[in-house]
C-alpha positions as CSV (number, residue, x, y, z in Angstrom):
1,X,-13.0,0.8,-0.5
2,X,-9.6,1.1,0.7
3,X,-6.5,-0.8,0.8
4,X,-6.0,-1.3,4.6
5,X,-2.1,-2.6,6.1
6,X,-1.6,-3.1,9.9
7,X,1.6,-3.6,11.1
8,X,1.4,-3.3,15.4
9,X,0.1,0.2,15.8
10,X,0.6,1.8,12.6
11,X,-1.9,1.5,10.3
12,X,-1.6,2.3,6.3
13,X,-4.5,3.7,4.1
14,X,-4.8,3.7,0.3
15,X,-7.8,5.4,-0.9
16,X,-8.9,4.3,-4.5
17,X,-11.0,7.2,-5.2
18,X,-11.1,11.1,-5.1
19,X,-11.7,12.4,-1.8
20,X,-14.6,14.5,-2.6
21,X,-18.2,14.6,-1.2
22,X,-19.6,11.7,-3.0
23,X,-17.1,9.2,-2.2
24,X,-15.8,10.7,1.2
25,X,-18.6,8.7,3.9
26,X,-16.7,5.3,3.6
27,X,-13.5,7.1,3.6
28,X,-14.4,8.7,7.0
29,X,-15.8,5.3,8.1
30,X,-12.7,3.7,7.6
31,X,-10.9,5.9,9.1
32,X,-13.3,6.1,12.2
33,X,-13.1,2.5,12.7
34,X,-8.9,2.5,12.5
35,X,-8.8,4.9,15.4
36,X,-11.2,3.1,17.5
37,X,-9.0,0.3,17.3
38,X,-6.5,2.4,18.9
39,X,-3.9,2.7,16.0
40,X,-1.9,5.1,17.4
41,X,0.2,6.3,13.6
42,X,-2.0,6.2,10.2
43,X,-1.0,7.0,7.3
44,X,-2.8,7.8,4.4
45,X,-1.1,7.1,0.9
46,X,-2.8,9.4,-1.5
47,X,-0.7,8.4,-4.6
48,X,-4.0,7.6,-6.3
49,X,-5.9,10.4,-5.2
50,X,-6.5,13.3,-8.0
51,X,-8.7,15.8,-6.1
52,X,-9.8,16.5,-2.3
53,X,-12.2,18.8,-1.8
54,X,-13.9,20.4,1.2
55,X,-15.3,17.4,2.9
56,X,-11.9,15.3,2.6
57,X,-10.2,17.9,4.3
58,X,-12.9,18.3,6.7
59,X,-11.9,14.1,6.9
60,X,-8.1,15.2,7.3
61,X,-9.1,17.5,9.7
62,X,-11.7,15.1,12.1
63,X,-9.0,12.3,11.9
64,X,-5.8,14.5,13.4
65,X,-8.2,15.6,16.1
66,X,-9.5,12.8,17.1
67,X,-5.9,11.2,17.0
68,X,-4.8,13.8,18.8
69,X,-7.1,12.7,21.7
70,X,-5.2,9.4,22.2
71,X,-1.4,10.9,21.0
72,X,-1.8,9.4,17.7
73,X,-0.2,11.4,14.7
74,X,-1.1,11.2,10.9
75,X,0.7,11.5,8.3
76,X,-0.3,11.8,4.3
77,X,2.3,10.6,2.1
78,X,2.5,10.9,-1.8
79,X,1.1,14.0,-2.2
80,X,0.7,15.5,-5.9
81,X,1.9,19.2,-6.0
82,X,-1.3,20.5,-6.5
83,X,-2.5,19.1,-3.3
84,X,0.6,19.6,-1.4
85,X,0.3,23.2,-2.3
86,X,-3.4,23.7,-1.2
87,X,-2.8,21.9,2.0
88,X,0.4,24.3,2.4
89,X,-2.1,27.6,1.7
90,X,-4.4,26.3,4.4
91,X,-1.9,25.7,7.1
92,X,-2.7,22.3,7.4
93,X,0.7,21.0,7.1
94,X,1.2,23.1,10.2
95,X,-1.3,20.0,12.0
96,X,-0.2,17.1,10.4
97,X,2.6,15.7,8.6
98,X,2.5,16.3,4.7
99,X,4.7,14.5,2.6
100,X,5.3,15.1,-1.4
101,X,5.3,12.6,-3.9
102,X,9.4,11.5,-4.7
């Protein structure tokens, strides 16, 4: 489970766990059901987040597109540098907003 803030049409996400295969279905539930209530900004605060493997950035990935569709925009903030610098080696800073951790 996530911590979930809503403030208009911005939505933030904290996700408690590693985004890896075995925890990543509720995480991409969550975020499923945030952009079907139309939030049109979400951000996802990974400050607690370790690893992310294949299937969270296949999340990542899902949840810009489908945002996309309705000119939302995500962003995920407090990035460690490990992460920051895999998601820089795969471009996908290039698709959605990446910010490191201050």
């Amino acid at each position: 489970m996530s911590k979930i803030i809503k403030k208009g049409k911005v939505v933030s996400i904290t996700p408690e766990k590693d985004i890896v295969a075995g925890e990543v279905q509720n995480f991409r539930q969550e975020l499923l059901s945030l952009i079907n209530e139309k939030f049109e900004k979400i951000e996802v605060d990974i400050d607690k987040v370790e690893m992310i493997d294949s299937s969270g950035i296949g999340v990542f990935i899902a949840t810009q597109n489908s945002l996309k569709k309705i000119n939302g925009t995500l962003t995920v903030i407090n990035v460690s540098a490990d992460i920051l610098k895999m998601f820089k080696i795969m471009r996908l800073d290039k698709h959605f907003e990446v910010e490191g951790k201050n």
